[in-house]
N, C-alpha and C positions, 0 to 999 in steps of 0.2 A: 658814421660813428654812432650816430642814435636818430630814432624813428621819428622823426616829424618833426626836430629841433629847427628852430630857424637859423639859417643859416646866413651871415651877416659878412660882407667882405669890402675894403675900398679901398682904392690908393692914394698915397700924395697927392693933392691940389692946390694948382694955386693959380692968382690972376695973370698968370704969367704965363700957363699952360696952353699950347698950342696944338692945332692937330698938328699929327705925320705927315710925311711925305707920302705919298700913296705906293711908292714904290719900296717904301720900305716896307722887309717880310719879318726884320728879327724884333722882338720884343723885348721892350728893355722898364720894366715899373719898378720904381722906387717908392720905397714907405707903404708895401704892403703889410694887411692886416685882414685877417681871416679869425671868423670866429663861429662857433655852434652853442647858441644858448649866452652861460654865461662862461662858457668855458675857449680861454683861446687857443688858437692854435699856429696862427704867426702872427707876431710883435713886429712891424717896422722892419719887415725883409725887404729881402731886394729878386724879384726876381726878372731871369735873365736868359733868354733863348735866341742863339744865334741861331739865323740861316742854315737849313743845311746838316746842323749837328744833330745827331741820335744820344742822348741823353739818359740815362737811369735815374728813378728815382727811388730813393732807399730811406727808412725808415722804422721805429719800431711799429706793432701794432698799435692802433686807437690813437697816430700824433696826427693824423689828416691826411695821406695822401690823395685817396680818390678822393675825397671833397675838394681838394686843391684844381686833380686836375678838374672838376664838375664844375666848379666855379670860374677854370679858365675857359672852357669850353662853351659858355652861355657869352663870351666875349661885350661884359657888360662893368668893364674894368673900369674907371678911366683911362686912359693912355691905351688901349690894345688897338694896334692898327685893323679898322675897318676892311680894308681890303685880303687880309690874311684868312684862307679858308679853314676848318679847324671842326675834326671830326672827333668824337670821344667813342672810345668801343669800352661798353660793361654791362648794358642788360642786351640779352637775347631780344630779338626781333618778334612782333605779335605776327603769327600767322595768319596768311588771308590765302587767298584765291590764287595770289599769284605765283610762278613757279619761281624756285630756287635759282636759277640762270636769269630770268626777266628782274627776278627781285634786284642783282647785282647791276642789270643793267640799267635800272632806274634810278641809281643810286647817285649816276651823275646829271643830278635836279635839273642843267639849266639843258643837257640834251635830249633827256627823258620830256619835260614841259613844253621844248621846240616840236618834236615828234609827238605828241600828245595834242598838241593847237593843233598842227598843222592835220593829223587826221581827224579831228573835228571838225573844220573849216572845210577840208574837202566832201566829208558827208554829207555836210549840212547841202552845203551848194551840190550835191548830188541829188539833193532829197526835192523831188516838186513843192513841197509845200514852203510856202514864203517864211511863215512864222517862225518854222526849225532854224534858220538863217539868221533870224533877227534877234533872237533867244542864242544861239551860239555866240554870236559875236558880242551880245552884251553879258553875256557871261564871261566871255574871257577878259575883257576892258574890264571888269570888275573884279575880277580874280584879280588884275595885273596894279589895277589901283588899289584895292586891299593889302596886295604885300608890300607895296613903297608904302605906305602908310605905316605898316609895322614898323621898315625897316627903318625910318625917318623917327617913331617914338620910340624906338631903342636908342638910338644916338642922342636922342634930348635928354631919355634920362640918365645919360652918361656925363651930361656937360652941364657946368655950374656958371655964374657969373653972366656979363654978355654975351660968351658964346653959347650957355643956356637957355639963353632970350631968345637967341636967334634960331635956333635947333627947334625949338617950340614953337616958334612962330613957322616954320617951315615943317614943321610935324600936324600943326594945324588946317596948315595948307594941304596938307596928303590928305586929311582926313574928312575936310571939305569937299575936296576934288571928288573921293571914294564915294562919299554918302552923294554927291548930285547924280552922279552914275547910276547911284541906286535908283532914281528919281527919275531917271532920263529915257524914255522908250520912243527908239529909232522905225526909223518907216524903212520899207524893203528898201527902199533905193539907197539909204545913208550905210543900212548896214550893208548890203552888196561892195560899197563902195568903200569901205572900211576893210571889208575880209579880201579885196584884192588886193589890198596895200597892206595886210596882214601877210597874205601868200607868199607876196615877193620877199617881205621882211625875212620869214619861218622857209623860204626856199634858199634863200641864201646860207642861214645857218646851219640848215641840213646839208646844204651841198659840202662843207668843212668839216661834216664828220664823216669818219670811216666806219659803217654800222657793224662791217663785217669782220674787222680787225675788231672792234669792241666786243663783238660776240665773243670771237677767239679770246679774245685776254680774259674775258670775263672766264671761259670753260678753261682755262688754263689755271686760273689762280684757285677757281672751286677744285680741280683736281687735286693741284697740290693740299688741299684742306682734307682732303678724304672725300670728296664727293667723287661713286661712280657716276660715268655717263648717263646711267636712265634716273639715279637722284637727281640730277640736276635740273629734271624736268616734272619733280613732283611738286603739288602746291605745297607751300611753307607750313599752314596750318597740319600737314601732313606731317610734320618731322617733332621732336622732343626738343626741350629744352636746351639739351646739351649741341645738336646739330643746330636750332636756330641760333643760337650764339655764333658756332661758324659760320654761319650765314651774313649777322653783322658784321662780322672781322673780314671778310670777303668782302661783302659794299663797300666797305672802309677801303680796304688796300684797292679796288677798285676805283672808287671815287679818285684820288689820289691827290686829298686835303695837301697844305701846304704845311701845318701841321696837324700830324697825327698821333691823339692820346691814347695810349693801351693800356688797359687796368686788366691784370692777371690774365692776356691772352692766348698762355698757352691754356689753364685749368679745364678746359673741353680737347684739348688737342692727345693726340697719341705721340711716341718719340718720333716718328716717322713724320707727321705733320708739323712738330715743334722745328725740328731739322728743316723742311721748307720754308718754312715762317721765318724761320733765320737767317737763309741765305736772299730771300725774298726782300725781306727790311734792309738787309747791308746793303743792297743792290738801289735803295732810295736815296742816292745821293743827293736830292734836289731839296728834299724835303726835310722836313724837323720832327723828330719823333720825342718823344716824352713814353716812359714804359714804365708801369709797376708791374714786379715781377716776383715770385717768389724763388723762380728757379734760377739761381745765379748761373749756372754754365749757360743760362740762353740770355742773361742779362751780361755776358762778360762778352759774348760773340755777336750784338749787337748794336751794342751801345759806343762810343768811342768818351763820352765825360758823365761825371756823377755827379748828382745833387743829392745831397743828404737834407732830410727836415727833422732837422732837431735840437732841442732847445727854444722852439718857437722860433726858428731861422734858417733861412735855404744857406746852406753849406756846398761850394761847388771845389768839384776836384777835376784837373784837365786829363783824364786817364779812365776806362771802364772800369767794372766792380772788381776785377782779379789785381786789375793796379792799384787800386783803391786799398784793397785789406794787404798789400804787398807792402804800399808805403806808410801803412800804420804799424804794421809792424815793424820796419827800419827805423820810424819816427823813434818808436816807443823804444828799442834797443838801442839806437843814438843817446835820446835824452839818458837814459838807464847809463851808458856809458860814463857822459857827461858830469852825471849827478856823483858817480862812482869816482872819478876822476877830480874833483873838487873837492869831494869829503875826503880824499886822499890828503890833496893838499893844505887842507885845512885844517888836518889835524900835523900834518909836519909844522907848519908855522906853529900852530898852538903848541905845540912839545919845544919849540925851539924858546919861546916868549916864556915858557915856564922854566925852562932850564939857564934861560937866559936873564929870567928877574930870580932864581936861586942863589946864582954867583955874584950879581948886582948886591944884591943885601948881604952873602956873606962879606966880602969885599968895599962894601961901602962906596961903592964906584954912583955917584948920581949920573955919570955921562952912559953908563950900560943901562939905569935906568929911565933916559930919556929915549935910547933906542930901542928899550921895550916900550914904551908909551905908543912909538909911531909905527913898530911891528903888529901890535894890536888896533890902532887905527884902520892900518892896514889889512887887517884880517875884517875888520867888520865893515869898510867901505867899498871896499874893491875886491872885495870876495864876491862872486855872484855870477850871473851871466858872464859867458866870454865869446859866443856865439850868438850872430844872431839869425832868424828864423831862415835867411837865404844862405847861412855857412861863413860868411863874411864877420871878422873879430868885433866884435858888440864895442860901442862905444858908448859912453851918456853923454857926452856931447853932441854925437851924431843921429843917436837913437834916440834921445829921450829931450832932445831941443827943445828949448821954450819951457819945459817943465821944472827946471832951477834944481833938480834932483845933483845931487853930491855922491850919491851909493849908487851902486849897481843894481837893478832886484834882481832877486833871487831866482836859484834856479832850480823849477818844478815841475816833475811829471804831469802832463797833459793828462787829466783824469778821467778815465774810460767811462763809458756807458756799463749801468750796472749789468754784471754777466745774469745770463740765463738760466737757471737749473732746472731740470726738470728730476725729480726722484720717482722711477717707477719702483711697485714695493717686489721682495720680494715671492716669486712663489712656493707654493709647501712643496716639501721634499715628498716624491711620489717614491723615492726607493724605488726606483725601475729607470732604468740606462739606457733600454729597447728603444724602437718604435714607437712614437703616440699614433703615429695615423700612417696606414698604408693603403694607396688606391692601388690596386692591382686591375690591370686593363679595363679602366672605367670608360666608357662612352654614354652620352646623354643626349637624347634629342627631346623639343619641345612639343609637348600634343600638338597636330594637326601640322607641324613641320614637314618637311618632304625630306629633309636632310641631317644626319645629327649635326650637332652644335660642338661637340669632343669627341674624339675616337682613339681607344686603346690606350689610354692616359696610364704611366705606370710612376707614382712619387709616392720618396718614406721622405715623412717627417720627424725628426726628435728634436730633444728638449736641445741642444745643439746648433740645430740647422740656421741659416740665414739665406733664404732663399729669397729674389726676385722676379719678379713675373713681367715682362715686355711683351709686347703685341699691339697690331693694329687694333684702334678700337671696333668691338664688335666681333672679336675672332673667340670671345667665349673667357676671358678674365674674369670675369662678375661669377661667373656660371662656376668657375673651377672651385674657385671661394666659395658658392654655397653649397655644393658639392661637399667641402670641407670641413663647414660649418653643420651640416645635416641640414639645411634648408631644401636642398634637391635631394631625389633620390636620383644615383646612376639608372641607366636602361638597361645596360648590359654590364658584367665585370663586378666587381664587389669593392668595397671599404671597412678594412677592418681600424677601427681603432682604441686605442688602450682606455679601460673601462673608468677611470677616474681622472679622466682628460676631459681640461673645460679650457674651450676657445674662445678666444678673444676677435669682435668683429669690429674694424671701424670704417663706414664707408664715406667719401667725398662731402654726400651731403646731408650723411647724419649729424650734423650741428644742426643743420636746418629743423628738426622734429622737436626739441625743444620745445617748451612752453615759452612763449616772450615776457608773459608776468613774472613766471617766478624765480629765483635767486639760485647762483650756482649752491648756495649753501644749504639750501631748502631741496632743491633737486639732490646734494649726494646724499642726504641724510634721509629721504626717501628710498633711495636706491640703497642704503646700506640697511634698512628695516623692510625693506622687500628680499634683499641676499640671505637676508639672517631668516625670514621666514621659510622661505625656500632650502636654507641651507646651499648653495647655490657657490659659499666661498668656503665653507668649509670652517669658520670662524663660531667660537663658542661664547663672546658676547651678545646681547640682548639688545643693545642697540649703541647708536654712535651719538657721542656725547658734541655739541656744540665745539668746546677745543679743540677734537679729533677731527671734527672735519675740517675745521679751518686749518688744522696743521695742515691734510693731505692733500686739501686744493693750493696752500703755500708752494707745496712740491711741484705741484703743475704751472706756478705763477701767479696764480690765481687768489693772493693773499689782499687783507683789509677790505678793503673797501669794494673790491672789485666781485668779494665774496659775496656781501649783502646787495649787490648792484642788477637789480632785473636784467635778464636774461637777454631782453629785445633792445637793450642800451647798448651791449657788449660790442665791440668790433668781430668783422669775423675771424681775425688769427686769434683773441679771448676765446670765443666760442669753440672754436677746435680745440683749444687746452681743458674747457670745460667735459667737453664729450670724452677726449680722452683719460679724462681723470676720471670720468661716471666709469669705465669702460674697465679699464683696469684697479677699479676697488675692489672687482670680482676675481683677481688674481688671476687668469688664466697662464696657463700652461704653454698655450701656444696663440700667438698674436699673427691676426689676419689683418693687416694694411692697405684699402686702397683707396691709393691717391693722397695720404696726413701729408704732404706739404704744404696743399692748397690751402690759403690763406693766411699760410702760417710767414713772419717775418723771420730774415735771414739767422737772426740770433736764436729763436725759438726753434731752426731746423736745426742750427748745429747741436743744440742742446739736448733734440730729441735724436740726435743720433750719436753724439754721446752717450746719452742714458739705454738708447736701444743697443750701443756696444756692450753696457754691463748686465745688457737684462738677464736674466740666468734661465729663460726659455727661449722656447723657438719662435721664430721668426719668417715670418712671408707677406712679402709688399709688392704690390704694384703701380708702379709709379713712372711717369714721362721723366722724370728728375734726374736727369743723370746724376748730378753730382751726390744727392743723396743716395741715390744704388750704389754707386762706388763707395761711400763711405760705411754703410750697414750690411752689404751683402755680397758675399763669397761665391757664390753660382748665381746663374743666372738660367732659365725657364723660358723659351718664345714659347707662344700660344701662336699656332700658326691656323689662318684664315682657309690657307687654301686647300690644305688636308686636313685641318681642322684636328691638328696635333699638337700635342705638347713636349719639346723637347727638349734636355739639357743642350745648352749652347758651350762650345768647346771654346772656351774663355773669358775674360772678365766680362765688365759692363764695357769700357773704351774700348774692348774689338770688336761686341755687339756694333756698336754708336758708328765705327768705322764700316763694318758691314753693308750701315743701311744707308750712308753719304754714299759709299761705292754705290748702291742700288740706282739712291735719288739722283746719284752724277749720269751714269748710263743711261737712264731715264731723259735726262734732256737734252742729251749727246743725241738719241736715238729722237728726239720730235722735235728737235732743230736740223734735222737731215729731213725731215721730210717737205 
């Protein structure tokens, strides 16, 4: 959530506090508290991970989730069982030397470090010279007393009280142990006599793995990522950003943590990789997942319970994200009911108490006006709740015991989280109904290519269209959009487009180009005194007044405070609202989209596909998101890899999406036969 803030977290303590059982995997802290700066972000939660369960975590942007999970991750809680292994996938991997298949298979530390000794030990004792020997094996006793060392002053700085004392005094001891090692130089014969007793140790461990099954698993799960067979064999430092991130998410699902964290693991994946990644995790029944995700159809097909952080509180629901906004909706039309159904009756009593102390006073009856006294009592004591939260008739005796309460309370709509708007502006009337852009049999290849990249591409766009774009990554999406945009020129084939047509581009990681100093307000008001010089929107003001921009970044969310807030503070779903608000001041015509759900929070997608239902131009996205294609776009477009074509698909997004499980299903039918 911000650059360099300290990040501050602990839980409940007390002298009473014991370790786990080592056997236990599920996590259970009470009286957490999480904070960045001086700003909190949970207050005395409770958080809570069974065994076993696959979990969503949902939230707006900038309330903490990945600091949450970053913080669980470093397992430097109190109360987090020691024994529970626990992997976080969210920055991309530093490329080195190693290849994309060795990298996954190192990934599990303690048989990668068994295989690692043990071909050291046998070199060494291969090598004639004494010293190589003696220097290996004091290398590895010192590697092996350096990490109990660590692992022994992570535990003391977890534990307070006597068992702090004691942690420390046993962290001392590691750390004594390490440093005489340092100090210790063995004669040939000690260490000789050490690396046989090491051998036996590192030969037994080897003999319990299956190297050759591990390979396969490991070439099995990079496939399904998108890696072909001879990527798999490139160095890491060889591959982009966006592949070495798959490369983490592969170690990770390889390793096979006992919990494992995902922060936005599809935003590198194509729908095709998303789809295996999904049936991949259902398929982990043993294990605990925790996922931030933007894309709810892959948050609702993997997860089976939800945790909400909001309010400064984990909020848990026993049901995934499509059950989750199912039963807030029933909730909200129950209570709605409810409310409806009581102000009914509340106004029948009250008509009856008025009509009934009108006859009292004409009549002079004090006995009519004692049973209006206790029809009115009645209206205001026992009017209220009649249900309670499990369905069951509300009682104050039963509900509200010990509280010496006489009235009912009252009964109140559950008050939502405020909704999200986004307002795109309109754009100017071109008087022209046609065409903006026609690629008439466009093909593109890259200099020094052997192959094109497009061939024969035939699409009309107009102010109308809501086109989406699917394809494996790498089959040419980027290329078609700058094709669109005039950034490529075609090779062959022509683009005509209509002469006062101005396009709109937003890519994945243009938030990222930002300046981090300066302020979403300072950046529009630049941008609108650069359009206006250029002419560029077509607007006949001189420049943009300090209330005008704050009104328009309002429209994007982006209002108060968040306005004057530097840029490198912003969360990333802020930052995506910032760029799309830069992006469309310029009014385009037609909106080029790929990838705007990435980082953005569930509420900020519905709202930008809301607002992209009323935008009154055209429309082309490319996105892994199902559920966002189906909600904004009427055709749909593969870009295909292997003719390296682009084709109207003869149906929605959900026959695409079924097309490609039909694919990914055969696909395993057919290499589980072999």
């Amino acid at each position: 959530m911000s650059l360099g803030a300290e990040v501050e977290a602990f839980t409940q303590t007390s002298r009473f506090h014991v370790d786990l059982d080592p056997d236990v995997k599920h996590i259970d802290l009470q009286g957490l508290n999480l904070s960045i700066g001086k700003n909190d972000l949970l207050v005395d939660a409770h958080l809570q991970l069974k065994h076993g369960t696959h979990y969503a975590l949902i939230g707006r942007n900038g309330v903490g989730k990945s600091t949450l999970l970053r913080v669980i991750s470093e397992k430097t809680l109190v109360g987090f069982p020691r024994n529970v292994s626990v992997q976080y996938v969210k920055q991309e991997i530093a490329g080195d030397d190693r290849t994309v298949l060795q990298t996954l298979l190192d990934s599990n530390r303690e048989s990668s470090a068994a295989q690692q000794e043990l071909q050291q030990l046998e070199d060494a004792l291969a090598d004639a010279e004494p010293s190589v020997l003696v220097s290996t094996v004091q290398h590895i006793q010192r590697s092996r007393a350096g990490q109990q060392a660590q692992v022994e002053e992570l535990v003391a700085a977890k534990r307070s009280g006597l068992r702090g004392k004691n942690a420390r005094l046993k962290a001392i001891a590691a750390q004594e142990a390490a440093s005489k090692l340092k100090d210790r130089e063995l004669t040939y014969e000690q260490a000789s006599e050490l690396a046989h007793a090491m051998l036996t140790e590192l030969y037994e461990k080897v003999a319990d793995l299956d190297i050759d099954a591990d390979t396969a698993r490991a070439g099995s799960i990079l496939t399904g990522l998108g890696f072909k067979p001879d990527q798999q064999h490139l160095p890491t430092r060889c591959l982009s950003g966006g592949w070495r991130m798959r490369v983490a998410l592969g170690a990770a699902l390889f390793a096979g943590p006992e919990l494992l964290l995902l922060d936005e693991p599809t935003n590198h994946l194509d729908l095709k990789s998303t789809l295996w990644l999904a049936e991949h995790l259902r398929q982990a029944d043993d294990q605990t997942l925790v996922v931030v995700s933007h894309d709810r159809s892959f948050l609702t097909e993997v997860t089976e319970e939800t945790i909400t952080l909001r309010d400064k509180q984990l909020l848990y629901f026993p049901g995934n994200y499509a059950a989750l906004m199912k039963a807030k909706q029933d909730s909200l039309a129950h209570q709605a009911k409810q409310v409806d159904k009581l102000e009914r009756k509340q106004q029948a009593i009250q008509d009856s108490i008025d009509n009934a102390l009108k006859a009292a006073r004409q009549a002079g009856d004090d006995k009519r006006l004692g049973q209006v006294a206790s029809r009115r009592k009645k209206l205001e004591d026992r009017m209220g709740m009649e249900k309670s939260a499990s369905g069951h008739r509300f009682k104050v005796s039963k509900h509200l015991a010990g509280f010496h309460f006489t009235r009912r309370p009252p009964l109140v709509l559950d008050a939502p989280e405020k909704e999200v708007v986004l307002r795109l502006p309109a754009v100017d009337d071109l008087r022209y109904k046609g065409p903006l852009l026609q690629l008439r049999h466009v093909g593109f290849r890259y200099p020094g290519a052997e192959v094109d990249t497009l061939r024969d591409v035939v699409l009309d766009l107009d102010l109308t269209c809501r086109v989406g774009v699917v394809g494996v990554n790498g089959a040419g999406k980027s290329t078609l959009m700058g094709i669109i945009r005039g950034e490529l020129q075609p090779t062959s084939g022509s683009v005509e487009r209509f002469h006062r047509l101005r396009v709109g581009y937003y890519a994945q990681h243009q938030s990222d180009s930002l300046l981090d100093d300066a302020t979403p307000l300072s950046l529009l008001i630049g941008k609108a005194a650069s359009a206006t010089t250029t002419g560029s929107t077509g607007s006949t003001s001189s420049s943009l007044s300090e209330q005008e921009a704050h009104d328009f970044l309002g429209g994007f969310g982006v209002a108060g405070a968040l306005a004057v807030t530097p840029y490198g503070l912003l969360s990333g779903g802020q930052r995506c609202r910032v760029a799309l608000a830069l992006l469309l001041w310029e009014k385009p015509h037609l909106l080029l989209l790929d990838e705007p759900t990435n980082h953005l929070d569930h509420e900020s997608i519905e709202a930008l596909a809301r607002a992209l239902a009323a935008f009154d131009g055209g429309l082309l996205v490319a996105s892994h998101d199902v559920s966002f294609l189906q909600e904004v776009c009427r055709q749909v477009y593969v870009v295909r890899k292997s003719d390296h074509s682009v084709r109207l698909h003869n149906g929605d997004v959900a026959d695409y999406v079924k097309s490609v499980r039909a694919k990914l299903q055969g696909a395993r039918i057919k290499l589980s036969s072999l």
